[in-house]
C-alpha positions in Angstrom: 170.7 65.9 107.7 169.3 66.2 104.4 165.7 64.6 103.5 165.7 64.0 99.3 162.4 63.0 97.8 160.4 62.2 94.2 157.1 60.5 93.6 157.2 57.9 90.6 154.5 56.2 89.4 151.9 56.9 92.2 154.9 56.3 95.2 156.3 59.0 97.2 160.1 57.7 97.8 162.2 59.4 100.6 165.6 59.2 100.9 167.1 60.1 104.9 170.7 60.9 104.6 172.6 61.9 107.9 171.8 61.2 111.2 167.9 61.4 112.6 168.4 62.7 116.4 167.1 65.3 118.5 169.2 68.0 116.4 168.0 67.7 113.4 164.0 66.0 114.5 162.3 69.0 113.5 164.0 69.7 110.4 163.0 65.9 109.1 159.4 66.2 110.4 158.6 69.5 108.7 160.0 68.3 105.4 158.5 64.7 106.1 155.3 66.3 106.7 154.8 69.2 104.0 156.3 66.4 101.3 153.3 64.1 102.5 150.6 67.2 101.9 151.5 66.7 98.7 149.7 64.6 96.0 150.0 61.8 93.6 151.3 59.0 95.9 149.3 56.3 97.5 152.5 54.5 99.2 155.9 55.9 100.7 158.7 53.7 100.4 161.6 55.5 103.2 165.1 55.0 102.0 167.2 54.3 105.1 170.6 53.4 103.2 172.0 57.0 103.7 171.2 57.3 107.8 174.5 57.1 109.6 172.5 56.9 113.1 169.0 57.1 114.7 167.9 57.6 118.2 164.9 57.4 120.0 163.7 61.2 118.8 164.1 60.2 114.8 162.0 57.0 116.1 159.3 59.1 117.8 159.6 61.1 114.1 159.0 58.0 112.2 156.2 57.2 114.4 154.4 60.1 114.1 154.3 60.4 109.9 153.6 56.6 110.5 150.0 58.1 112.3 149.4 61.0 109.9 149.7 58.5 106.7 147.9 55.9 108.7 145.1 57.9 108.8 145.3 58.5 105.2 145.2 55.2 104.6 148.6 55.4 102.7 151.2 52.5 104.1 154.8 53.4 104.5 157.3 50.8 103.7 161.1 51.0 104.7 164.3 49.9 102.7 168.0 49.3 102.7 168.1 50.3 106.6 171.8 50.3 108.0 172.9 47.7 110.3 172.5 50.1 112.9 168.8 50.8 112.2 168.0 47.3 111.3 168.7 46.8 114.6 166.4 49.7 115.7 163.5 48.2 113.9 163.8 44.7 114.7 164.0 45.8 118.6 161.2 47.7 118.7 159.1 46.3 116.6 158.7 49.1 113.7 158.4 46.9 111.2 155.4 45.6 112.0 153.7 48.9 111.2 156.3 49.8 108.6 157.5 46.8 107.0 161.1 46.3 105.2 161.0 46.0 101.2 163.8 44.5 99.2 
């Protein structure tokens, strides 16, 4: 699992490529989390086009960056999700807290 990231023009882009499961959880949420301590970004935009596979752990990781930023008041947005976590989203409703860009 690799987590790649830039901030452009006041947006903190992430790019998840691999698969988000209870093996790599951890991994994703401590480079998720010291990437958002950082500054210069009022949006994060989550690139999903690289994520072979999530299960219910990488969901409860979403979820919870989803809390720290909401407290922030900085919206995350997701983008080019895979069939299989288009699926993921739609079912349980995450994009109604994180809604899909084009």
């Amino acid at each position: 699992m690799k987590v790649k990231s830039r901030i452009y023009n006041g947006v903190l882009y992430l790019l998840l490529c691999g698969e988000l499961d209870e093996h790599s959880a951890e991994y994703v949420r401590n480079e998720m989390d010291t990437m958002f301590s950082k500054k210069g970004f009022g949006q994060i935009i989550i690139d999903l086009s690289e994520l072979d596979f999530m299960d219910s752990t990488g969901i409860g990781v979403l979820l919870g960056r989803y809390k720290r930023m909401k407290d922030r008041k900085i919206p995350i947005y997701i983008c080019n999700p895979s069939t299989h976590a288009e699926k993921i989203f739609k079912m349980t409703g995450l994009y109604d807290l994180m809604p899909k860009i084009v």
